[in-house]
N, C-alpha and C positions, 0 to 999 in steps of 0.2 A: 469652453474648455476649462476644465477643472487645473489648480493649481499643479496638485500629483503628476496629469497626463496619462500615459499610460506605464502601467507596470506588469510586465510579465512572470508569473507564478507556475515552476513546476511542480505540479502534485502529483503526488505516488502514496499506495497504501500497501503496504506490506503485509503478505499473508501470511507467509511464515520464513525458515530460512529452511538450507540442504546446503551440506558441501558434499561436493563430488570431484573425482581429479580432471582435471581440464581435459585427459584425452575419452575420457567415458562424456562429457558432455558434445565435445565434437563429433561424436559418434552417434550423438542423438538426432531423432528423425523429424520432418514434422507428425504429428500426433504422439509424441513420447511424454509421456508422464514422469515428472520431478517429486516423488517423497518431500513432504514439507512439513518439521517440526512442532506442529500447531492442528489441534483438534479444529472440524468447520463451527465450534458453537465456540471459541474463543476471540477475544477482542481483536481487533486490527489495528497498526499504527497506520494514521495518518503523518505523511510527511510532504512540508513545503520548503524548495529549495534544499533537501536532501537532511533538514533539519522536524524533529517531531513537533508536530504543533496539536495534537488530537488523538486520542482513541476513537473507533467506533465499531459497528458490527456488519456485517454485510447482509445484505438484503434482496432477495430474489422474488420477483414478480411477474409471471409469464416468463418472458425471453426476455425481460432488462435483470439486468443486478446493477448494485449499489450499495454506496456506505451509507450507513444512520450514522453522524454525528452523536455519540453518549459523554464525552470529556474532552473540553477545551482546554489546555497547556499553558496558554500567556501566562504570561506573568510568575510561570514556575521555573526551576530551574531542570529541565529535561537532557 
C-alpha cells in the first residue's frame, strides 16, 4: 500500500455553457438538444474537483469519444 492510499478524483470537461430558465429546462425531454456557446473545433476545459486543471479537444473514433490532453494548468493561477 502506497503511502497516499486511495484518492478519489471527479472529472468533468466542459463543452460549452447555455442558460436557459429553469422552467424551459424542465420541460425538456429525453432526446432534447441544449444550444452550447462554443463551436465543436474549440478547446475544452478539463476540470478536477470542479476546479480547471487542463485544456484539451475532443476526439471521435468509431463510437468512443474522448479528450486529447493539449494544456496542463499546474502550477498556474487558473
Amino acid at each position: 500500500m502506497t503511502a497516499v492510499g486511495e484518492v478519489y478524483i471527479d472529472i468533468s470537461v466542459v463543452l460549452g455553457q447555455s442558460t436557459m430558465p429553469i422552467h424551459q429546462l424542465l420541460k425538456m425531454g429525453r432526446g432534447a438538444v441544449i444550444e452550447l456557446d462554443a463551436k465543436e473545433s474549440e478547446p475544452v476545459t478539463i476540470l478536477a474537483n470542479g476546479r480547471p486543471i487542463a485544456r484539451g479537444e475532443v476526439v471521435v473514433s468509431g463510437e468512443h469519444i474522448a479528450v486529447s490532453v493539449t494544456e496542463l494548468f499546474f502550477g498556474k493561477n487558473r
